[in-house]
C-alpha positions in Angstrom: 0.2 4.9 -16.1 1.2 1.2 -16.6 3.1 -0.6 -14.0 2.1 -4.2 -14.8 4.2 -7.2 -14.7 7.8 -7.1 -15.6 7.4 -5.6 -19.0 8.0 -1.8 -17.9 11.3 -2.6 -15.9 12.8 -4.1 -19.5 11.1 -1.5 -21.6 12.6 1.1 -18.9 14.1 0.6 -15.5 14.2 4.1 -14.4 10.1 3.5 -14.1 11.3 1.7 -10.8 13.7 4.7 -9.7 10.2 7.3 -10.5 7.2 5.3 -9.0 9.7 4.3 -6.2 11.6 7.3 -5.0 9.4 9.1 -2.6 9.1 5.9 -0.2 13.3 5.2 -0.2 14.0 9.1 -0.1 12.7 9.6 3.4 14.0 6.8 4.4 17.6 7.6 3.5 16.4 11.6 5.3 15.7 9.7 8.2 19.0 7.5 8.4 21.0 10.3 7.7 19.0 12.9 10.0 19.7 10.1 13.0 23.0 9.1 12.0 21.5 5.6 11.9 19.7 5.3 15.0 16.2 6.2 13.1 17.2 3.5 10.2 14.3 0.8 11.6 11.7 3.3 12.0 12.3 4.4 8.1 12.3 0.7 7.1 8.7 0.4 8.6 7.4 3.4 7.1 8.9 2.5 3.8 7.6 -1.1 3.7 3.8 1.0 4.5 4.4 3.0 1.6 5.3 0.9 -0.9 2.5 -1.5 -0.2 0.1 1.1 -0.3 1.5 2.9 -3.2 0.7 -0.3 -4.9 -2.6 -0.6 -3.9 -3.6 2.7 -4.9 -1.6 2.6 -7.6 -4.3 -0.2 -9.2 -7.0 2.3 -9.0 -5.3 4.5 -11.5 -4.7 2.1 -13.8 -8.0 0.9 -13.4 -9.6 4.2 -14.4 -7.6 4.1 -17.4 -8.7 1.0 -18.9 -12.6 1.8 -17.9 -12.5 5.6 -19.4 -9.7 5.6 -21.7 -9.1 2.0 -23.6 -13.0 0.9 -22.6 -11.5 -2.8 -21.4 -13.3 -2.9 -18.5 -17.1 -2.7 -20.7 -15.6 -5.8 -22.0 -15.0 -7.2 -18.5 -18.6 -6.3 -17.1 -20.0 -8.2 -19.8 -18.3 -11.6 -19.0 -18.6 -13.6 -16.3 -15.5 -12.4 -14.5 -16.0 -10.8 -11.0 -15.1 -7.3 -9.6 -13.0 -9.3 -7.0 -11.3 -11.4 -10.0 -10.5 -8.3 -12.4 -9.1 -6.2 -9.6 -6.8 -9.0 -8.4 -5.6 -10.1 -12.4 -4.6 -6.6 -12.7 -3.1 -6.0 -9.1 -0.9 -8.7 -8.8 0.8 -7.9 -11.9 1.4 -4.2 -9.9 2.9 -6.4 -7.3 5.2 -8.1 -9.5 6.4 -4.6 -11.0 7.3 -3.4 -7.2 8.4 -6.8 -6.3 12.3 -5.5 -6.2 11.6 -2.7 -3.9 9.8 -5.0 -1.6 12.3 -7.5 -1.8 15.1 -4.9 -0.8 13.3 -3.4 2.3 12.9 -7.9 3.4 16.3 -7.3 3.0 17.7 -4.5 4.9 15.1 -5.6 7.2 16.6 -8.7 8.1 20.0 -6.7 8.1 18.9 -5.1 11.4 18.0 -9.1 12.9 14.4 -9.6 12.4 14.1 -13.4 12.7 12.3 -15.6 9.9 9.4 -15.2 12.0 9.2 -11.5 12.1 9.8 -11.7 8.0 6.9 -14.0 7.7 4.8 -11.8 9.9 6.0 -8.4 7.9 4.6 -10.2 5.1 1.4 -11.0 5.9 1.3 -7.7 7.2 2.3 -6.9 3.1 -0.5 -8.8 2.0 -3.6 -7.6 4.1 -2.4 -3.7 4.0 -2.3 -4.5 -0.2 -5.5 -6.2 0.1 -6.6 -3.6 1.8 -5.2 -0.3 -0.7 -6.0 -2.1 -3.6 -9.8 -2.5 -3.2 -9.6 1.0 -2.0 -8.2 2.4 -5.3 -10.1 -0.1 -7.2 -13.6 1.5 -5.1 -12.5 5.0 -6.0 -11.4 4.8 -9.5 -14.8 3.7 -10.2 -16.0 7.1 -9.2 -13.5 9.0 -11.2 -14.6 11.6 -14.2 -11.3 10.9 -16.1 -7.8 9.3 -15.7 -6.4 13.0 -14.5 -8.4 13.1 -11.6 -8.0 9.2 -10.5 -4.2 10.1 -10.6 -4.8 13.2 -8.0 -7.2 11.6 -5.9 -4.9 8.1 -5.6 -1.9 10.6 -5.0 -4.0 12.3 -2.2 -4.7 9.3 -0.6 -1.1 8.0 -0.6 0.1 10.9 1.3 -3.3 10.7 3.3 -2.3 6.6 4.5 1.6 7.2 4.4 2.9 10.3 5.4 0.2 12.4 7.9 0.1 9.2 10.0 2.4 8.0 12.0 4.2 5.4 9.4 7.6 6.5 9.3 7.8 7.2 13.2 6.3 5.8 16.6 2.2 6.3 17.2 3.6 7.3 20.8 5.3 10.4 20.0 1.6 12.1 19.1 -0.5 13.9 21.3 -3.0 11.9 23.6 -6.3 13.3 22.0 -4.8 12.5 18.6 -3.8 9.0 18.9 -7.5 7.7 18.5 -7.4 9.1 15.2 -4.4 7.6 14.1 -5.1 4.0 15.3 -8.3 3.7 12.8 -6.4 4.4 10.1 -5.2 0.5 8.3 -1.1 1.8 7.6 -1.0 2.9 11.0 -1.9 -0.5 12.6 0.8 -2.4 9.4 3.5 0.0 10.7 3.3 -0.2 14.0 3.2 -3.9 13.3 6.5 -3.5 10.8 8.3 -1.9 13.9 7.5 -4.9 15.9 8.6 -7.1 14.1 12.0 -5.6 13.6 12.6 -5.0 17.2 11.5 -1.6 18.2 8.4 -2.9 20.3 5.0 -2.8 19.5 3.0 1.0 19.6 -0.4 -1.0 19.3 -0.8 -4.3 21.5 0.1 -7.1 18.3 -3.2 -8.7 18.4 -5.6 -5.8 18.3 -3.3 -4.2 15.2 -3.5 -7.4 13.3 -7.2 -7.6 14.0 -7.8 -3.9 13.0 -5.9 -4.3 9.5 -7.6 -7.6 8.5 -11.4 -5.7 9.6 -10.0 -3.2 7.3 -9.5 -5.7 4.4 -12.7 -7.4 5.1 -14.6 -4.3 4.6 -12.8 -3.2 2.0 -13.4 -6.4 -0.2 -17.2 -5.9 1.1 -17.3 -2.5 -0.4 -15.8 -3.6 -3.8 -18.0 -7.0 -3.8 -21.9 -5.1 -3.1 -21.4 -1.6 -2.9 -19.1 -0.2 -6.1 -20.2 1.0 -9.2 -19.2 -1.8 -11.7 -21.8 -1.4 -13.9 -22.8 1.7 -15.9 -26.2 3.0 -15.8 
């Protein structure tokens, strides 16, 4: 699957509509399930799920050009980095989901977030993408074929952005359950999301903020010493 750059949106707009309409189509359950009054909480968990559907979404493009087109034995033997091939091809994923992204910044400061809040959602944006895509960059190197880096990124999406709580509050779950949830990086962005467009904060600010960018930090470790780049 390509979703680089803005070629694919020319080429084919409904792309946007496909990769796009799982995130959006809860939220719209959610606003009509609540008449409205849910609206914020689906904003959050859509902002999550975007952002990590286009992290992971790296890792199966990824596995295509290592077992498929062979690009990336061309990579490994110049002097470009891990870190520098995995960011060249993510941030032309982030321009391809830049209009969804820049519709949720904008129903989100429908509902009154201040400029503040937007600049805090998005460097929220950036540490959870950080964060995804050197998680599908990790796993993709792992992959037996492109079929199989599609599933296991797919898995993982619904793993980070539905099971947890990203489209509702971390207080509605059960006591013994919430330690669980708090580890996990798209819980600490959404519950910073809801913050930041008024709902309050589920996890104290400082600690969520800290959380997500030990997340990234490891996960840039893990891609930087610890993936298989190389084959043996």
């Amino acid at each position: 699957m390509y979703y680089l750059g803005f070629t694919p949106m020319v080429r084919n707009p409904l792309f946007m509509a496909f990769v796009f309409s799982t995130p959006f189509t809860l939220l719209f359950i959610l606003f009509v399930a609540s008449n409205g009054t849910a609206l914020p909480y689906g904003l959050a968990g859509a902002l999550t799920m975007i952002t990590t559907e286009l992290g992971l979404f790296v890792g199966t493009d990824l596995a295509t050009y290592k077992l498929q087109n062979r690009f990336q034995d061309m990579v490994v033997a110049s002097p470009v980095s891990p870190l520098i091939y995995m960011f060249g091809v993510a941030l032309s994923e982030l321009i391809f989901g830049a209009p969804a992204l820049l519709i949720l910044f904008g129903l989100i400061a429908g509902q009154g977030a201040t400029l503040g809040a937007l600049l805090s959602c998005l460097g929220v944006v950036i540490l959870l993408w950080i964060t995804t895509t050197s998680l599908g960059f990790f796993f993709s190197a792992y992959a037996p074929n492109t079929q199989n880096a599609f599933i296991i990124n797919g898995f993982i999406t619904t793993m980070l952005s539905v099971l947890p709580p990203v489209y509702y509050s971390v207080n509605v779950l059960p006591s013994f359950l919430v330690p669980l949830a708090v580890v996990i990086p798209t819980t600490e962005a959404s519950s910073l999301f809801q913050g930041a467009i008024g709902l309050g904060y589920s996890i104290e600010p400082t600690s969520g903020f800290a959380a997500l960018l030990a997340a990234t930090f490891i996960m840039l470790l893990l891609v930087s010493f610890r993936m298989k780049w190389r084959e043996t």
